[in-house]
N, C-alpha and C positions, 0 to 999 in steps of 0.2 A: 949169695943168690937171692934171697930172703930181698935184703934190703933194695936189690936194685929193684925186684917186681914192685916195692913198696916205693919207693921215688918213681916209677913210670906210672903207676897209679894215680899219685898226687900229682904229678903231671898233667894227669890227662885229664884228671877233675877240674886245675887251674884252669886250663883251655877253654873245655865247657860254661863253666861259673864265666869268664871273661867274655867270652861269645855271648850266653846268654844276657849278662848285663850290656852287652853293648847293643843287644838286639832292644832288650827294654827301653834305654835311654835313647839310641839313636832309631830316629823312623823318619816317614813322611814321605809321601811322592814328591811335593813339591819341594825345593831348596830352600824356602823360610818356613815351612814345617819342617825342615829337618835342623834346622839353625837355631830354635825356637831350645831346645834340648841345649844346656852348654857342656862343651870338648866337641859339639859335631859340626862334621865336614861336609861339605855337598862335591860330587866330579860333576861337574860339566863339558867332559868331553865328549863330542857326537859319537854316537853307536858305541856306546861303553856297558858294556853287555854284565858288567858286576854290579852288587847295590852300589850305588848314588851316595848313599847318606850311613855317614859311620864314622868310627875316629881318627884323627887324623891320622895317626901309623898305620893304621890297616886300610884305608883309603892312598896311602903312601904304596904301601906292601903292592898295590893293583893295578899300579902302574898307569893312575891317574894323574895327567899334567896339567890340565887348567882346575885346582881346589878354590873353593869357597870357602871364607871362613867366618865366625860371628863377627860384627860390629860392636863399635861402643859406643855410649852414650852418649847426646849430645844437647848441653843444655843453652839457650838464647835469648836475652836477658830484652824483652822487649820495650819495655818503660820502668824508668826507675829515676824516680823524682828525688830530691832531695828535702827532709824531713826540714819542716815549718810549721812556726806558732801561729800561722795566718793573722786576720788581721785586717785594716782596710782595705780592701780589693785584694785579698789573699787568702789562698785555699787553706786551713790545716794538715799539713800530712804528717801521720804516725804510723804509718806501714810502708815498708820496703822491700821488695822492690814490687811493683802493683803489678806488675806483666810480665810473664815468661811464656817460651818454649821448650818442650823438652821433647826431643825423642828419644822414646825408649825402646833399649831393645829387651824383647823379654825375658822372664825371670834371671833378672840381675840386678842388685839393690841398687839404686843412687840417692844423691846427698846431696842435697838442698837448702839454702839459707834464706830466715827469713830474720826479721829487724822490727825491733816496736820501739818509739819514743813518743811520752807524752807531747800536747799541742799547751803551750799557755796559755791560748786566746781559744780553744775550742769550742763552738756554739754550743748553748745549752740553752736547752727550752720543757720548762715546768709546766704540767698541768695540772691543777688542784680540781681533784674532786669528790667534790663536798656531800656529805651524810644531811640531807634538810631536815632532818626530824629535830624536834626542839630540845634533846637530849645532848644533839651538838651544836647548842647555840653560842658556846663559850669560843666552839675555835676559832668562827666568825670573830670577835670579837680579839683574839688573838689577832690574828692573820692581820687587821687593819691595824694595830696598835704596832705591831713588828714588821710591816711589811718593808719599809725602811731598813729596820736591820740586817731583814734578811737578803736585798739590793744588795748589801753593804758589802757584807759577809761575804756574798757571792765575788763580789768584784773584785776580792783578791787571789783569787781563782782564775777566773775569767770576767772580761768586760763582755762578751757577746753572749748575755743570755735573756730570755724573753719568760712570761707570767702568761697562764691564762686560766678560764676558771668556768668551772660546769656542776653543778648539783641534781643529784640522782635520789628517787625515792622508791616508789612504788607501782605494781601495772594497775590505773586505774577502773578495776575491776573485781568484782568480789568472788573470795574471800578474803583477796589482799587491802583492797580500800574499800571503805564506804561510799555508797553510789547512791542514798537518796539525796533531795533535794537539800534537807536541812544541812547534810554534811557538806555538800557541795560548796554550801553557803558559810557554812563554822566547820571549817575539814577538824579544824581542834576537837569540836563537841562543844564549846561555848565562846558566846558573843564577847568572851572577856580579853581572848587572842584574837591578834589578825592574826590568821593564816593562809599561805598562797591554796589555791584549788590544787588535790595531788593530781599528780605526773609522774612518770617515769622517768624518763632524764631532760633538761633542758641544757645544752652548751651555753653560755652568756656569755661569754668573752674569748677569740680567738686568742692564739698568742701573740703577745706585744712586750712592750718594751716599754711602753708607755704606762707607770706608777699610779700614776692617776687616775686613768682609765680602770687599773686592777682594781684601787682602792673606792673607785665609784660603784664599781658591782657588786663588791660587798657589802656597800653599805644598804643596795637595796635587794639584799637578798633577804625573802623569808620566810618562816616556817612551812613546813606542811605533816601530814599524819598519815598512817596505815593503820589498819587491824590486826595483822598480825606479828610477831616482834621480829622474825628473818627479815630482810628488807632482799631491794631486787636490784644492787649496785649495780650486777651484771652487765646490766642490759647497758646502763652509761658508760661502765668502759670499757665493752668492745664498741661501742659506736668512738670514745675517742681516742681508741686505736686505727680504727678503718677508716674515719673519715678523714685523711689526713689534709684535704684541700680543705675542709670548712675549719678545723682543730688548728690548721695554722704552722701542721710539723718541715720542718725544713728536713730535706736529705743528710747536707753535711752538718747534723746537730747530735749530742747526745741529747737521746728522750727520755724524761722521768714523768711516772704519773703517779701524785701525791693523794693516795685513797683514803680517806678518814673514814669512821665509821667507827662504832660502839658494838657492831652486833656480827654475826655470821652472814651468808649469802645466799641468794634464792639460785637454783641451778637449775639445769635441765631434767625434767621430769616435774617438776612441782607446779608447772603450767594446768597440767590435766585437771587439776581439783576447779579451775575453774573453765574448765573446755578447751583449752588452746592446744593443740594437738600438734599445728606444723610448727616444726624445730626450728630453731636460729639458725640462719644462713648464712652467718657471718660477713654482712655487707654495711654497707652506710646508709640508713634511712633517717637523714634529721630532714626538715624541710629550711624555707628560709627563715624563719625564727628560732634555728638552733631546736626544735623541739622531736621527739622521736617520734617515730609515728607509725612503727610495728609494736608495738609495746601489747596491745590486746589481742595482735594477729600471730604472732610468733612466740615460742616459747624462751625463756630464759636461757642464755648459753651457757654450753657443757665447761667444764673445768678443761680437758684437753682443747675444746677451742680456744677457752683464756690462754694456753701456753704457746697453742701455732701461734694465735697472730701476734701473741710481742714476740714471738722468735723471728716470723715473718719480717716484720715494721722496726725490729729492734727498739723496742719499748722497755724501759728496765722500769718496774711498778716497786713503788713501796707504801706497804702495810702501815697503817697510821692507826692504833685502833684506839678507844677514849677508856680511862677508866683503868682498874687496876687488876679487872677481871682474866685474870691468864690462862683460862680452859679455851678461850673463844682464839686466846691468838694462838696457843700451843697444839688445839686439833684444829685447827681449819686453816688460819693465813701461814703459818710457819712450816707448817709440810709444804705447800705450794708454793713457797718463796724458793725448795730446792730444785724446782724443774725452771726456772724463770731466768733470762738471760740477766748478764751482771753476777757479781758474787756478793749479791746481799741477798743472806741466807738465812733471814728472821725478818721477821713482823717486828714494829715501835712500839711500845708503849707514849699514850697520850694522859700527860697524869690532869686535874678535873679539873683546872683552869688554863687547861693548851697553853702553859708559857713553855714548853719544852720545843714546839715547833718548831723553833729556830735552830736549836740544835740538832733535831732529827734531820733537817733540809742539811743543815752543815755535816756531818757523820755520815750520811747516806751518799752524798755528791762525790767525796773526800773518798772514799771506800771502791765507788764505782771509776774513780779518774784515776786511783793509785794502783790499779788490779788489772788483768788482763785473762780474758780466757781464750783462745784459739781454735775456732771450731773449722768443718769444711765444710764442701755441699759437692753433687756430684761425682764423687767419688764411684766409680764402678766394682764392679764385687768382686774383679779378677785383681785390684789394688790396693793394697794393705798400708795406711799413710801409720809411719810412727813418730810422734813429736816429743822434740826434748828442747831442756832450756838448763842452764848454768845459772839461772837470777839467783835464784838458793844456795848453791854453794862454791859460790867466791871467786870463779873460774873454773874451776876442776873438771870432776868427768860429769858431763850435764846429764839430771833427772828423768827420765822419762815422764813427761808430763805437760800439760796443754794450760799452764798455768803460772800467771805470773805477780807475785804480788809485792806491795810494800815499793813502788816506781814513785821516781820523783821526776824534775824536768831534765835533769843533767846525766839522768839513769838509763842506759836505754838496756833489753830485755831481748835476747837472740834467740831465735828457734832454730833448733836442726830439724831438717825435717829427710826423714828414710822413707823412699820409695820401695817400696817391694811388686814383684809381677809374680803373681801363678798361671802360667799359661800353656793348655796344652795345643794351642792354633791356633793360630792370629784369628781375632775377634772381626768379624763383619764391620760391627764400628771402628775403622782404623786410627779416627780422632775425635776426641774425649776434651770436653771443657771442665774444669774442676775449680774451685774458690778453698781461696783459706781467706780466714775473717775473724776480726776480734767478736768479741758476743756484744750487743746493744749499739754496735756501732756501724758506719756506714763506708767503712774505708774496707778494701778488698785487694785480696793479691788475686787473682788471673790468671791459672795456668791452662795453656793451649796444649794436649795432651797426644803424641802422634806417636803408632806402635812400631817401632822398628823392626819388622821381622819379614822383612822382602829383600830379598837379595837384589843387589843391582843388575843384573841378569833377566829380572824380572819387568826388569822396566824399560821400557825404549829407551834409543836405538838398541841396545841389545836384543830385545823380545820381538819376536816377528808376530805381529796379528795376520790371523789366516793366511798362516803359511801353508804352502803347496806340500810341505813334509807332514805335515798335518791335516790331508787331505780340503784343504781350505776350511777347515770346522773345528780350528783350534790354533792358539799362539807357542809357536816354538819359543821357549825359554829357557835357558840353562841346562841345553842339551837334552830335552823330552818337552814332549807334546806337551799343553794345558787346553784337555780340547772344551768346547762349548757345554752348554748345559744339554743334556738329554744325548753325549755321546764321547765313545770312551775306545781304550785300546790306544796302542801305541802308536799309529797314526791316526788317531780319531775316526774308525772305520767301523765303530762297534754303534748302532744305533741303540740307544738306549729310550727313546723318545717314547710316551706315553707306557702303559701299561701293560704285561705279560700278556695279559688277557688280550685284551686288544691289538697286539702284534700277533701271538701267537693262538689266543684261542680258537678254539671251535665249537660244536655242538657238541661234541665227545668226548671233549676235556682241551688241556694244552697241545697242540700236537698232536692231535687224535691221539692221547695217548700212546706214538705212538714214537717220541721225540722228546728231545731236549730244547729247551725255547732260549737261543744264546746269540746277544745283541739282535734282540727282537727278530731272528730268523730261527727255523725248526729244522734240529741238528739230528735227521732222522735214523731212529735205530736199522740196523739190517732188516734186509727184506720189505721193507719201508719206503715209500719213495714220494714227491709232490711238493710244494711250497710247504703246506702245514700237516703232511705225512699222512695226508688222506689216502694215498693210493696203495692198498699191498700187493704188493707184486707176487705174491702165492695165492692170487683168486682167479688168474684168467684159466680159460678153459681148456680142457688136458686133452691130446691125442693122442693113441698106441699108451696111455699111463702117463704122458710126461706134460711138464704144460709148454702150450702151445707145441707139441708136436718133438719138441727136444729142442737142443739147439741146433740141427742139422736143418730144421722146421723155421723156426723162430726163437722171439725172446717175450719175457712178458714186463712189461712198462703199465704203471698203473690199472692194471687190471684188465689191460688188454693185450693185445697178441700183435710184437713187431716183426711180420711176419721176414723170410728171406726171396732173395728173387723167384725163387723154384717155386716157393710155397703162397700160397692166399689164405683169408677165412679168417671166419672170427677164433679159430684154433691151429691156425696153420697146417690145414688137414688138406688144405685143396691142391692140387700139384697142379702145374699150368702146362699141363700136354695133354693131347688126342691119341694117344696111342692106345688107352683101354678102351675109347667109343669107337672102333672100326671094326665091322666085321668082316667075311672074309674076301670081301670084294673091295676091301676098302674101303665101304662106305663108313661119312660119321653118322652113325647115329640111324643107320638104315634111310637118311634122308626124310625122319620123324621125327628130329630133335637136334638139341645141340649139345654140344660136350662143355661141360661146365664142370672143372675142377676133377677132372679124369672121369667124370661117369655123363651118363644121358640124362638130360632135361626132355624127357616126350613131348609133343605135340600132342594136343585135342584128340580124344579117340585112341592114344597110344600110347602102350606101355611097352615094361619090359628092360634088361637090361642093356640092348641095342636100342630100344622102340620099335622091336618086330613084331608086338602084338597088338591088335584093333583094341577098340576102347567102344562103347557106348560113344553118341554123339551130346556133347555138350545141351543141356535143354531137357534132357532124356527128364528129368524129373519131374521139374512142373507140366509139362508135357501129359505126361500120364498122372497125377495127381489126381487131378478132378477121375478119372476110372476108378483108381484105387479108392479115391473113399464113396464114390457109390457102390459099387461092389462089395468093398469087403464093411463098409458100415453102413450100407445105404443112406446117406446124406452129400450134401456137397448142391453143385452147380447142377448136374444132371438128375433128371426124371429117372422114372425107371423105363421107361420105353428106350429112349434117348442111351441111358446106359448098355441097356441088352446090345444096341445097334454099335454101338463105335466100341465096346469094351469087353470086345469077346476073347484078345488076346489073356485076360486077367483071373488068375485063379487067386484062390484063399490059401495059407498054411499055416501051419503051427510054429514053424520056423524059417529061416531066410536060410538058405544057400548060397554058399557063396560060390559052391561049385558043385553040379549036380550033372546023374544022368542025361545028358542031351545037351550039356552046357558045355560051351569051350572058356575060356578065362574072361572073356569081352564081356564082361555085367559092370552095375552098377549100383552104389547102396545109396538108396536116399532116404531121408528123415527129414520130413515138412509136419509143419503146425496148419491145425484147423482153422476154421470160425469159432470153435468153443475153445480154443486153448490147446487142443489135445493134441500128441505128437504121434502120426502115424508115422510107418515104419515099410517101405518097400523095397524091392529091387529090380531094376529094369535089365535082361537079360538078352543080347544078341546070336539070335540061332541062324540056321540056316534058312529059315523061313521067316524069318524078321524080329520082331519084339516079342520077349514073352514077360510079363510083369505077371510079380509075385509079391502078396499085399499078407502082412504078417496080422493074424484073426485077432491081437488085441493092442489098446490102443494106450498112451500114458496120460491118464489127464492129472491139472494139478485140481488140489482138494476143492470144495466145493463151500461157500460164506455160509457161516456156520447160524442154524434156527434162532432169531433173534427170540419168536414164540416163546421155543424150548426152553431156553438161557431163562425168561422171564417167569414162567410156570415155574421150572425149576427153584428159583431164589425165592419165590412166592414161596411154594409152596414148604421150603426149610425154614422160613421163617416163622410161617404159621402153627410148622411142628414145634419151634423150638420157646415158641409161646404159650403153645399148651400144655407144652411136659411143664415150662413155668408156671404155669396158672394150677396145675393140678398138685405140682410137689406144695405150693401157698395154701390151697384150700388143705392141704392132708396138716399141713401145720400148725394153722388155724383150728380145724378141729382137735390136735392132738392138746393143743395148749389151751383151747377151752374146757376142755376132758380135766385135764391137771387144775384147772385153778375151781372146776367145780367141785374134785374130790378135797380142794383141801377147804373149801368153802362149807362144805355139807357136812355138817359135822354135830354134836350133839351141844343144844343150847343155844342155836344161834336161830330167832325168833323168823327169821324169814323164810327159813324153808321148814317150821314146823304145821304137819296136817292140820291144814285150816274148814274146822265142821261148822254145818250152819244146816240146822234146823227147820222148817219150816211147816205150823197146824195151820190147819184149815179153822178160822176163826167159829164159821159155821157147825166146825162139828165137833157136838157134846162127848165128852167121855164121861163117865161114873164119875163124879169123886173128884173133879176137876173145873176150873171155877174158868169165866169164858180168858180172864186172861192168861189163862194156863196154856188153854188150848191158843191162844195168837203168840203165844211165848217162842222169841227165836233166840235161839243157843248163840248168840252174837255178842253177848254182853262188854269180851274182850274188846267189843271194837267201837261200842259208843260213842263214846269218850273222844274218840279220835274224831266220829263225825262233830260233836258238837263243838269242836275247835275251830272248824274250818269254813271258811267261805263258801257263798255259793260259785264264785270264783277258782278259787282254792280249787273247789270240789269238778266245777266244768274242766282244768288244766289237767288233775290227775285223771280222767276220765280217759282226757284225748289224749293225754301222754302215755295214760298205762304205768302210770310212776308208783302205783299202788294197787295194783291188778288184785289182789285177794280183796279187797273191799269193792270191787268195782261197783257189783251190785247194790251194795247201799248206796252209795256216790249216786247211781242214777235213780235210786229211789227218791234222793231227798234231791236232788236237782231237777226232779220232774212236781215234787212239792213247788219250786218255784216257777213252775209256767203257767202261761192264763190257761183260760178255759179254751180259746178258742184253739191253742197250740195243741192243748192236750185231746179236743176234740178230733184237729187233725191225723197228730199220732193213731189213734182210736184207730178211724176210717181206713187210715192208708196203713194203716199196718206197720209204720215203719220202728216203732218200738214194741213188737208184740209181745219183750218177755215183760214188761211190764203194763199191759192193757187193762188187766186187773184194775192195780196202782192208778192206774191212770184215770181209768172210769168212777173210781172210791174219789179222786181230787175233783174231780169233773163236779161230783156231787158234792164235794165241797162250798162251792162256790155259790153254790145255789142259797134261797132266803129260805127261812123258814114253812114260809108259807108255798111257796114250789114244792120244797119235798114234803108235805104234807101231802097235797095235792097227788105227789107220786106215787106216796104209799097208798092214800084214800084210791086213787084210779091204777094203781095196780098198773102205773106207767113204764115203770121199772123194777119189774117185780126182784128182780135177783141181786138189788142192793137193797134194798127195804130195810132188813138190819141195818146195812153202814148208814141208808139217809136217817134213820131213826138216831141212829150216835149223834149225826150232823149238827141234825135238830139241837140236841140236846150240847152240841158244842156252842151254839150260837147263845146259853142263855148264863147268866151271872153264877159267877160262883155260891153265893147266897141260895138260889132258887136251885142247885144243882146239890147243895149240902140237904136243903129240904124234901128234895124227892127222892136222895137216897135214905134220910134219915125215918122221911115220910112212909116210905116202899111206895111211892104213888107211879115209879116207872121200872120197878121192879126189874126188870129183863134185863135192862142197862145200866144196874147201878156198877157195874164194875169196869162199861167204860165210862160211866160219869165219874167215877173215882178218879180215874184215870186224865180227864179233863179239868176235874179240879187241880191237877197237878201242873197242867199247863199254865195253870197264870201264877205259879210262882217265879220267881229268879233263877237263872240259872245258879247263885250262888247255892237256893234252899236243895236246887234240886240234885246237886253237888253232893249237899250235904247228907240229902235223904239217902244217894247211891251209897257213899261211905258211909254212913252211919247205918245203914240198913234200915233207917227207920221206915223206909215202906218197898221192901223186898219185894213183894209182889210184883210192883209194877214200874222195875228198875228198868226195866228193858225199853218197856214203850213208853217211860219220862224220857229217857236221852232219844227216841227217838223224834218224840213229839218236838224237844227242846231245841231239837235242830230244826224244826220246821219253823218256830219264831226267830230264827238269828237272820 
């Protein structure tokens, strides 16, 4: 029992796993999408309702009779020449066959042959070119001595081959050449060589065939020089590689270009050192003297350009380098010889009298004509080319490899060539051009590349374009639609054309969110309805609870009410009979109205559920308006006379009635607007004696445009507070931080805030025991010193600045020592300096001669200076006759201001001296004052 659950299991997994892989491998709507997969089958039977596309048994098993099945290969040999050593009027062919066809069906290998045989006579065409620096003067000199030989040599090789020849130096430009004059003149550096002016490349010789011609150019080829020791071969030969009309290269030739040179190469990026910024663009710029002429404009080209364009041109280059120096050929020419078309995969050595040339031309020719490499182009990425060949071993099972060497003429060299496809859907590109081609050479095979993965089904006659079964918007093929672009479904009925959005959107989303957007129409949910489900059918309006009245009523359709015969209205609420507007005479409507949806529509003036009751007549409002608002607000159209008379019917109340005392139902409520705005409120009232209107005592008005004044006083008036709270918190801070920086200021020791006393005797009045200059003695002593420093300048600015306010007083004592008489006269009169009038009057006397204040005292002019002009006096006379009258006693009263005067005509140095030295204590005080009256 065990085991058979255990066998039905495996079973049923095998099933599964086989489904599943058939489901992976076999797919595709279309019949060459599903062909595309190998073992799969496509039915093409109409209306075959199982998958299409799967393997052939289980496409069997389904009882499909018209199968599809893959294709094979098919390849079509379009040209295929037979291999020649060419010759006079004869092409060389060494590639076979030069043109195919192939259709391929996908991923399925096929097998391909291809054929190389050397040509005996195949053109070859040499371009020598030449290093002009004087370092290779020698191979010149080679080249014309062997150029014969090397004719020679070649011509058992081949007879069709041609010489040409180009010398390449430098960009004349520095830092590469020298550009003054003298150089220009001796490029060597001295008049002892000729040397040609440098250049960068010149072509001198296209290719020929003519010996002569070769050996003419060399003879007048000659030197020239650079500054630095790189040289700039570059630039010479991509120009003769690109120029191939001026260079002279034939198509069916093999190309060599024979590079000499002793040193490395200038490349891309070393232009900059002398400004050249735009890169090589890899074109032909010689003019008609062969000379180049971007050399200063374009930069040196990059090494990857040197390998496009001889891949491009098929150019096979060899390295020719002078000298036995093997760094230069083993890091620079010898790497780059393995990216370079041909299988010469080293640089020459030139040993230092170039007789080797002739064998390097014979070794290097010999190498390239006995070798073959097989490259492609075009090749697409879904195609995997793999190449084999047997030259190597002997027939057997052939190498993997795209190479073939060690050929002679009678040798020929086979490729197999395996196609492989990865495909999972035929490529858009259905056909593909591809080349297979020797490397350096110009002969090519062709292959026309077309992808077999279309069922013949798919192509007319069998395929119907805009078939009728396909709604006209798609081609019936292999039994299903292939419909149009932008439209899909089994008969191409699914609009698929532009965007969800744009088919199915709205403002509210897809669908008013309110649906499915499927082939651009809106697949709306329940309850849902509209193109793009705008309309929900649970919004229209309900009657008795239900919408639209039920379904007995109506139905509801987008939001409105599809009413039934019986029913009307925007709710299916109206029943369309008269049977409830009759009253008992039959009348509809009392003959006041009409029956509208089973009830009464009244007439003017009637109400009621018959229209058996009066109404107010239509008007009734504005009518009485103008009463009511003189009455109850005194304003309006009427006076008050005018009011009294036509508005007796109208009283005032606090509220409206709508049914009162003496009132039967027949009123009316009206509500009219003023001339101010305001909405009065009345009601006009039908009694048995006519109108009675009743005008409600208050009135609604709207608010009133608010005090622009107000608003502006207001904003004033917070600004101006919130100025002074500012202004007042500034001053308290102010004060607070003068307070602080005064207590730390006021402190003990510091001279400017110590009590400053100052003295002052009455010169006039004698004391006991005291001599007169005791009594003029002013306690000032500390500050002498300071006056006799300073200017009367000095003295006017601290005055007016206050920069020294404890001295002020002297400042203006000795600044008033400097004015005339007439100033101080002034002052005097006018009072305007009266704390020192005194002062002023003792100067005033100053100025006077001798013989005035005699005069004064004798007439008693002035009696209350008499002492001071008596001093005066006695200032005006020499030191000498003032030592004699004190010595004398002849003026007795004043020998102690004459003392005092003699001290005036000393220096201020003595008087210096006498203060510090104390040598005349006495009369320290009034030296430094007097002292300052002479500065």
């Amino acid at each position: 029992m065990l085991n058979k659950m255990l066998l039905k299991w495996i079973f049923t997994l095998s099933c599964l796993i086989t489904l599943s892989t058939e489901a992976q491998i076999c797919s595709g709507s279309r019949c060459g999408d599903c062909l595309i997969n190998d073992g799969c089958v496509w039915c093409k039977d109409p209306g075959f309702t199982a998958t299409r596309c799967g393997l052939l048994s289980n496409i069997q098993n389904t009882g499909c009779r018209n199968i599809v099945q893959r294709k094979t290969h098919n390849v079509t040999i379009i040209e295929d020449k037979k291999f020649s050593d060419g010759g006079p009027g004869m092409d060389p062919i060494q590639i076979r066959p030069q043109k195919m066809k192939i259709s391929l069906v996908p991923n399925d290998t096929l097998k391909i042959m291809v054929y190389y045989k050397i040509a005996r006579n195949f053109p070859l065409d040499i371009y020598f070119l030449h290093d002009a620096s004087y370092s290779m003067s020698n191979l010149l000199k080679s080249l014309r001595r062997l150029t014969s030989d090397i004719a020679s040599d070649l011509s058992i090789l081949t007879t069709d081959y041609r010489f040409g020849f180009g010398t390449s130096m430098e960009k004349e430009i520095e830092p590469f050449t020298y550009t003054s004059e003298y150089r220009k003149q001796y490029p060597c550096g001295t008049d002892k060589l000729q040397c040609e002016r440098p250049y960068s490349f010149l072509h001198r010789l296209a290719l020929t065939s003519n010996l002569s011609d070769f050996i003419d150019v060399l003879d007048n080829v000659g030197m020239t020089a650079n500054i630095d020791e790189v040289e700039g071969l570059f630039d010479g030969l991509m120009q003769v590689m690109v120029c191939g009309n001026k260079i002279g290269w034939r198509q069916k030739a093999r190309k060599m270009v024979i590079y000499t040179t002793d040193i490395h190469f200038h490349q891309a990026g070393d232009g900059r050192v002398a400004g050249i910024l735009e890169p090589n663009d890899g074109l032909c710029h010689l003019d008609d003297n062969g000379k180049y002429t971007k050399a200063e404009i374009q930069d040196y080209p990059s090494v990857g350009q040197i390998i496009q364009k001889a891949r491009e041109n098929n150019i096979n280059l060899i390295f020719v380098i002078w000298g036995y120096d093997t760094v230069t050929r083993s890091q620079y020419y010898d790497p780059l010889t393995k990216f370079l078309p041909g299988e010469i995969r080293k640089s020459f050595p030139l040993d230092i009298n170039a007789t080797n040339i002739l064998e390097i031309i014979r070794e290097s020719y010999k190498r390239l004509r006995e070798s073959i490499k097989l490259s492609t182009s075009g090749i697409p990425k879904e195609i995997d080319l793999g190449i084999y060949t047997n030259c190597r071993t002997g027939g057997r099972v052939p190498d993997k490899t795209n190479i073939c060497e060690g050929l002679d003429f009678d040798t020929w060299a086979n490729f197999t060539i395996y196609v492989d496809s990865n495909l999972n859907a035929c490529p858009k590109e259905n056909l593909v051009n591809m080349t297979i081609f020797p490397e350096g050479l110009e002969d090519r095979v062709q292959i026309m590349l077309d992808y077999n993965c279309e069922c013949d089904c798919q192509r007319e006659p069998e395929a119907e374009p805009n078939s009728t079964k396909c709604s006209g918007r798609g081609t019936y093929e292999c039994g299903v639609c292939h419909c149009q672009e932008g439209w899909s479904g089994e008969e191409c009925d699914c609009d698929q054309r532009g965007t969800e959005e744009e088919a199915c959107g709205t403002e509210a989303g897809i669908c008013s969110n309110a649906g499915n957007c499927t082939c651009n129409k809106c697949d709306c949910f329940e309850g849902y309805s509209g193109e793009k489900c705008a309309c929900n059918d649970q919004t229209c309006p309900r009657h008795n609870g239900s919408l639209c009245g039920g379904p007995e009523h109506g139905r509801c359709s987008c939001g409105q009410c599809v009413c039934t015969s019986e029913y009307s209205g925007p709710a299916c609420d109206c029943r369309l009979t008269e049977d409830l507007c009759k009253n008992q005479n039959d009348t509809i409507c009392s003959d006041h109205g009409q029956c509208i949806c089973g009830k009464c529509q009244c007439d003017a003036r009637f109400h009621g559920k018959l229209c058996d009751i009066c109404h107010p007549c239509a008007g009734s409002c504005t009518r009485n308006f103008d009463c009511a608002e003189c009455v109850g607000f005194r304003q309006g159209e009427y006076n008050q006379t005018v009011c009294n008379e036509k508005c007796r019917n109208v009283e005032i109340v606090s509220y409206l009635q709508t049914e009162a005392a003496g009132f039967n139902d027949c009123y009316m409520s009206c509500v009219l607007k003023d001339s101010l705005g305001c909405i009065i409120y009345f009601s006009v009232y039908e009694t048995k004696d006519g109108e009675t209107v009743q005008v409600r005592d208050t009135k609604r008005c709207p608010p009133g445009p608010m005090n622009s004044l107000s608003i502006g006083l207001g904003v004033s008036g917070a600004i101006f507070l919130v100025a002074l709270v500012v202004l007042i918190i500034w001053k308290l801070l102010t004060l607070l931080y003068d307070k602080v920086e005064f207590s730390m200021i006021k402190k003990p020791g510091i001279p400017l805030y110590e009590v400053c006393l100052q003295t002052i005797q009455n010169p006039g009045y004698e004391m006991e025991g005291t001599s007169n200059y005791e009594k003029m003695k002013v306690d000032n002593t500390v500050f002498d010193h300071i006056s006799l420093k300073r200017t009367s300048t000095e003295l006017e600015e601290e005055k007016e600045n206050k920069t020294n306010p404890k001295y002020v007083s002297l400042i203006d004592d000795n600044i008033s020592l400097k004015r005339t008489s007439t100033e101080l006269e002034e002052e005097k009169e006018n009072k305007t300096n009266p704390k020192y009038v005194s002062l002023i009057d003792d100067n005033i006397s100053l100025t006077r001669t001798s013989t005035e204040l005699e005069e004064e005292k004798g007439n008693k002019t002035n009696p209350k200076y008499v002492s001071l002009i008596d001093d005066n006096i006695s200032l005006k006379r020499t030191s000498t006759e003032l030592e004699e009258e004190k010595e004398n006693k002849t003026n007795p009263k004043y020998v102690s201001l004459i003392d005092d005067n003699i001290s005036l005509t000393r220096t201020s140095t003595e008087l210096k001296d006498e203060k510090e030295n104390k040598t005349n204590p006495k009369y320290v005080s009034l030296i430094d004052d007097h002292y300052d009256t002479i500065l």
